[in-house]
C-alpha positions in Angstrom: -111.4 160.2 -21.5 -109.3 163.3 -22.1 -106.0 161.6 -20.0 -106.5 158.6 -22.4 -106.2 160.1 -25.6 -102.2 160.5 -25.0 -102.6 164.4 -25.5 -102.5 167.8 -23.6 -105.4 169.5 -23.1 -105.8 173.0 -24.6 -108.8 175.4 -23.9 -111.2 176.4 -26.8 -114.4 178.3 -26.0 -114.4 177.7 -22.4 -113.9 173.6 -23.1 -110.9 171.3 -22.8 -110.1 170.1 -26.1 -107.9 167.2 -26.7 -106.5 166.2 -30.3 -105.0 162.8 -31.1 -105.0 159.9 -33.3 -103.6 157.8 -30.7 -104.3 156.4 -27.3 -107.6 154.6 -25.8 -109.9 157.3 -26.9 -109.3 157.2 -30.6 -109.8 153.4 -30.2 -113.0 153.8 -28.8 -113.8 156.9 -31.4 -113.1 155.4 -34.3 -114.3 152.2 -33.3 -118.1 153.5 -32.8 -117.7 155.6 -36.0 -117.2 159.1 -33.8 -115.2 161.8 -34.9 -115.0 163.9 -31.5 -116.9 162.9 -28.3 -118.2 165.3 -25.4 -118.0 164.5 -21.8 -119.2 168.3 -20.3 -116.7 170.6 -21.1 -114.2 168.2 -22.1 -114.3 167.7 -26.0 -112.0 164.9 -27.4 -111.3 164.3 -31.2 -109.2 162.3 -33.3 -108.8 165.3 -35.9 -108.5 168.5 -35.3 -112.5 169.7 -35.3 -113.9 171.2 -38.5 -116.1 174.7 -37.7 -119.2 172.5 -38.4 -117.8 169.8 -35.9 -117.3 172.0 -32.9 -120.6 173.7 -33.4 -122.1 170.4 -32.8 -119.8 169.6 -29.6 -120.5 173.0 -28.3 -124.0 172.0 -28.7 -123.4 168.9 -26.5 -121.7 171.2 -23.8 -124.9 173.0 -23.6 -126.7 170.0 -23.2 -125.0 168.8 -20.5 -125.1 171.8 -18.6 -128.6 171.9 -19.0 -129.3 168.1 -18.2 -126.1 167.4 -15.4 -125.7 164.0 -14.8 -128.9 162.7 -16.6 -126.9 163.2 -20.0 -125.1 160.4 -20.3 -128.2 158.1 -18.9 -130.3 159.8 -21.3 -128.4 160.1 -24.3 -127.5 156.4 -23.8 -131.6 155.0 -23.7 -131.9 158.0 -26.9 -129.5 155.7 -28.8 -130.9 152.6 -27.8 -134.2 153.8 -28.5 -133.5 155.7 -31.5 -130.1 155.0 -33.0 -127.7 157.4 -34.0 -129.2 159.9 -36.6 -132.7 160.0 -35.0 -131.4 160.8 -31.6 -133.4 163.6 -30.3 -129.7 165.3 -28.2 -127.8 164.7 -31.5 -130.5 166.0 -34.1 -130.6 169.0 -31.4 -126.7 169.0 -31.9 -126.9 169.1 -36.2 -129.7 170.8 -36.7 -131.0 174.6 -35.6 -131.2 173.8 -31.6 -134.7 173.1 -30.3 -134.6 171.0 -27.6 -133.5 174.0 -25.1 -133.5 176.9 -26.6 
């Protein structure tokens, strides 16, 4: 997701952050209403993250490090289940974390 967001990668916090407002991954950002994405430690945005922002993506990174590979499957039947803003991973992400802490 990184490679297709036309931009090079620089390190933040232990992440791979990439920053554009071009490519395939701003497309699919701005086309599901997303300002920044998470795929492990691989943060993409279309902006240049707020504070508040990459709080909430560093949140993500410690969700997938604590759920591996049953993020995305997980976080994917959350939405469906729950849509966006009463998504248990991204109410974790906004709000004081609970889900692991």
């Amino acid at each position: 997701m990184g490679l297709l967001s036309i931009a090079w990668p620089r390190r933040r916090d232990g992440c791979f952050l990439y920053v554009s407002d071009r490519g395939l991954a701003n497309l699919i950002l701005t086309r599901r209403g997303f300002g920044a994405i998470t795929f492990g430690h691989v943060i993409v945005s279309n902006v240049e993250p707020t504070p508040a922002t990459w709080r909430h993506e560093l949140r993500h990174v410690a969700q997938y490090e604590r759920l591996g590979l049953a993020f995305l499957p997980l976080y994917l039947w959350y939405r469906a289940r729950y849509g966006y803003f009463d998504h248990p991973l991204e109410r974790d992400a906004s709000e004081d974390p609970r889900l692991f802490s």
